[in-house]
C-alpha positions in Angstrom: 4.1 53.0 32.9 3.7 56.2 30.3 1.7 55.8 27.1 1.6 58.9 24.9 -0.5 58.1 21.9 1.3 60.4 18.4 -1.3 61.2 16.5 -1.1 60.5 12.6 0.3 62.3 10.1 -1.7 62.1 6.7 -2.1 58.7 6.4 -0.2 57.8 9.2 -1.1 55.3 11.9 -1.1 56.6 15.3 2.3 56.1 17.2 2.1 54.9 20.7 5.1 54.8 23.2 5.0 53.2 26.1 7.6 54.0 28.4 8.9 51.9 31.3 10.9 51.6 34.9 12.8 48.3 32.5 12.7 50.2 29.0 10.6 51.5 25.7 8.2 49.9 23.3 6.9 51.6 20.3 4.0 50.3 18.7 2.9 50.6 15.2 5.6 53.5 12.7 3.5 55.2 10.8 4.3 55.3 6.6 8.1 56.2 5.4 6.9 59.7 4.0 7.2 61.3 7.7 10.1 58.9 9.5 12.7 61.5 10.4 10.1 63.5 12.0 8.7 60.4 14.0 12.2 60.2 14.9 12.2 63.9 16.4 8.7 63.1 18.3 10.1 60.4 19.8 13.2 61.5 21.5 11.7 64.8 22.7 9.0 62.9 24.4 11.5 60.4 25.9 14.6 62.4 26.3 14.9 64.6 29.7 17.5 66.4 28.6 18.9 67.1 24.7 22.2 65.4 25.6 20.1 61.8 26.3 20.7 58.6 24.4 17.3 57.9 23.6 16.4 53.9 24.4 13.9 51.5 22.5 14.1 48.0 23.0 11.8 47.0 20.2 9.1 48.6 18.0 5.8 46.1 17.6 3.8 46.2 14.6 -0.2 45.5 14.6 -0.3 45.1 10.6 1.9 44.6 7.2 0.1 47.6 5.8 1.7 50.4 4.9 0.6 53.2 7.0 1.3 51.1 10.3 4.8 49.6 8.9 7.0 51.8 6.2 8.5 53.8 8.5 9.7 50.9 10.9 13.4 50.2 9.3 13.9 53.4 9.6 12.8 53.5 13.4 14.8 50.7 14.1 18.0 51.9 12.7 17.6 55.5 14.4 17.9 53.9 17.7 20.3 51.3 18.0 18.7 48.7 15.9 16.1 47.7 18.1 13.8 44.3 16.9 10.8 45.2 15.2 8.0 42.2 15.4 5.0 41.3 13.7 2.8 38.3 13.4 4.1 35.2 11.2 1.6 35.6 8.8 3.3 39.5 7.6 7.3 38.9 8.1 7.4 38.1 4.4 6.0 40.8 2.5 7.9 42.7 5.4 11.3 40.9 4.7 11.3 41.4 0.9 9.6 45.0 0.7 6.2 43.7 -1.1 4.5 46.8 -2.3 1.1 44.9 -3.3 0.5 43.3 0.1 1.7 45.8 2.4 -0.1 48.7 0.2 2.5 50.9 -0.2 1.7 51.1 -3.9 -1.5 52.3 -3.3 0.4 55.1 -2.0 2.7 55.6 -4.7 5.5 54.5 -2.8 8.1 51.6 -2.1 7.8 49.7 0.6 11.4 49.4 3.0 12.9 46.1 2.8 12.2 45.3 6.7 13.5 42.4 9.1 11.4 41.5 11.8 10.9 39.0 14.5 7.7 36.6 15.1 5.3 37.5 17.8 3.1 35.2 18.7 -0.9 35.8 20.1 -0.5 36.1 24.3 3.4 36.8 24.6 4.0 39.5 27.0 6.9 42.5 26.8 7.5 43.0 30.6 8.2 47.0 31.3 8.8 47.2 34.8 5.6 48.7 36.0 3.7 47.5 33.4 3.5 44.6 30.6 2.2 44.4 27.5 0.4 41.5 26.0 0.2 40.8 22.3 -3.3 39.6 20.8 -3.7 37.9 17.5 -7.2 40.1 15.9 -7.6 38.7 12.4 -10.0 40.2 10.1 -8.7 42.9 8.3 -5.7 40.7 7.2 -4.6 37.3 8.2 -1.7 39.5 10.6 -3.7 41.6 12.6 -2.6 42.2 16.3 -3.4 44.1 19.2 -1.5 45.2 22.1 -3.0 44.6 25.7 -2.4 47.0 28.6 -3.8 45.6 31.4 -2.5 47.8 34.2 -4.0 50.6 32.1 -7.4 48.3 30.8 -6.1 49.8 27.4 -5.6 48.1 23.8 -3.7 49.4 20.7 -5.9 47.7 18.2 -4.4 48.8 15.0 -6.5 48.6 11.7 -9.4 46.3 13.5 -10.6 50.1 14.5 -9.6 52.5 12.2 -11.5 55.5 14.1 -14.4 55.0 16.1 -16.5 56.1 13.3 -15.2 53.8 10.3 -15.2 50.1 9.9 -12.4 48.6 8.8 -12.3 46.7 5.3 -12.3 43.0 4.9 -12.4 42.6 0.9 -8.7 42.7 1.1 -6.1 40.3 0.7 -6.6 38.1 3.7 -9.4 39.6 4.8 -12.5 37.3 6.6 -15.6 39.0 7.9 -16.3 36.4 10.0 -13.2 37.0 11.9 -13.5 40.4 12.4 -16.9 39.7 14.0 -14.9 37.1 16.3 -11.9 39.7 17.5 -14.0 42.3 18.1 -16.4 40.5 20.5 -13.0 39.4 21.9 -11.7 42.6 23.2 -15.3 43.6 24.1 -14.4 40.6 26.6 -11.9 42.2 28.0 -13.8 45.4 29.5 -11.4 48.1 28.2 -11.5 52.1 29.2 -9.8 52.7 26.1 -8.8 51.8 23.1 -6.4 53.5 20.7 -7.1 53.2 17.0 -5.4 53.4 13.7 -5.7 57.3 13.6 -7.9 59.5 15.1 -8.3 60.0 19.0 -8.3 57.5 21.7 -11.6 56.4 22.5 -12.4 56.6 26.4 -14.6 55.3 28.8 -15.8 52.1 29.3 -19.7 53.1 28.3 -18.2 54.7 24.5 -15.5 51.7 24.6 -18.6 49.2 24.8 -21.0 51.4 22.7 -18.4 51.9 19.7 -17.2 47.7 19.8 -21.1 47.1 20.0 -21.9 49.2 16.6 -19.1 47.7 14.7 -19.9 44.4 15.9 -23.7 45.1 14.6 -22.7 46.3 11.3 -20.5 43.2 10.3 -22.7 41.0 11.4 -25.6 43.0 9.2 -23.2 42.6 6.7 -22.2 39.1 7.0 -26.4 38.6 6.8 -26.4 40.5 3.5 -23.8 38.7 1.8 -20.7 40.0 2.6 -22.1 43.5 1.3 -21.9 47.0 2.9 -24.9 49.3 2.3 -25.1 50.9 -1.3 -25.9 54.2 0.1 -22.0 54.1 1.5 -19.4 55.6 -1.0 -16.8 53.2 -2.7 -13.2 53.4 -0.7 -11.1 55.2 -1.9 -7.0 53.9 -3.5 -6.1 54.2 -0.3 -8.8 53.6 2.1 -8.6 51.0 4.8 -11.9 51.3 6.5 -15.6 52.2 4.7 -17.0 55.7 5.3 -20.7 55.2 6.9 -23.5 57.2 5.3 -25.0 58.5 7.4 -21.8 59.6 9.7 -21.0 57.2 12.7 -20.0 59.4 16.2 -16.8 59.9 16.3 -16.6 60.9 20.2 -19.2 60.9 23.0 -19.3 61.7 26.7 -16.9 60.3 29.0 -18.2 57.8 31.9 -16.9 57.9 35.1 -16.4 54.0 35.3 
């Protein structure tokens, strides 16, 4: 199995195709500013000649917010229609385009009315030579998931990792400190060698995998201690910010391990 992680445009998730002996999964869309272009990405990384019918059996979504889901419709439509899935808890403000939940209008944009499919915590999309399991990770919203690798010891964890160096938010609709605290020390479980986040680059090796889960743990939990409060030296989010910006700067990227 193939994973090529596209990196976000603007305030775009990441894109991450995984590509299959038994098909193609997309997970995550990006927003709907940049779709046709996602479009264009996607069958040049997937089609071996220009003349291919490009295949995806179903795009998986880790979050109702905006920057991961307003461009799936679109997506979906461009090839053939394919399911788009999200947990139980964000097929509503996906199925009648709610631009307060999802976000959008923090962008200044409408939000695609979008149909989707339940996915529930542990199913598994077979590919062939790989599978990928589907994790429910609260925290940041009541609809937070995570997609499992395990050939590849690799998660897709969506807004519960915005970069290595932000924290997500939890004062949010939905949001619950507590359960980040509880995800996060659940993939740390897991022993991973990396981990794609919302934007930015992958983060590999299983020593800055471990080191980057540990700090975020230790900062919620500092927070949860302080009363649900981040430290005042931190600048307030901005409209559109999903994570916190830490003062001073977190690492964004360290030295790989050979593990």
């Amino acid at each position: 199995m193939r994973i090529v992680r596209l990196p976000g445009i603007h305030h775009d998730s990441n894109i991450v195709l995984a590509i299959g002996t038994l098909g193609n999964i997309i997970i995550d869309s990006g927003t709907s500013w940049y779709q046709s272009l996602q479009v264009e990405r996607i069958q040049g990384i997937i089609s071996v000649e220009p003349s291919d019918s490009v295949r995806i059996d179903r795009i998986l979504l880790t979050s109702r917010r905006f920057p991961c889901s307003g461009g799936a419709n679109h997506l979906a439509s461009e090839f053939d229609n394919c399911t788009i899935h999200i947990h139980s808890e964000g097929q509503s403000s996906l199925a009648t385009g709610d631009f307060f939940t999802t976000w959008a209008n923090r962008f200044d944009s409408d939000m695609p009315v979008t149909n989707t499919e339940l996915v529930n915590d542990e199913e598994v999309f077979p590919l062939g030579n790989g599978q990928i399991c589907a994790l429910s990770l609260p925290g940041h919203c009541t609809d937070g998931m995570g997609y499992y690798i395990p050939e590849k010891d690799m998660l897709i964890a969506g807004l519960l990792i915005p970069r290595a160096d932000r924290p997500v938010r939890w004062d949010m609709p939905t949001g619950c400190l507590p359960d980040l605290v509880e995800s996060l020390k659940k993939i740390r479980r897991l022993k991973l060698a990396t981990i794609i986040p919302l934007q930015g680059p992958a983060i590999k090796g299983k020593t800055h995998v471990r080191n980057v889960l540990t700090r975020h743990i230790e900062f919620f939990e500092n927070c949860i201690a302080t009363d649900g409060l981040p430290p005042k030296s931190w600048a307030r989010p901005a409209q559109t910010a999903l994570w916190l910006t830490p003062h001073p700067p977190w690492p964004l990227e360290e030295r790989e391990d050979v593990n």
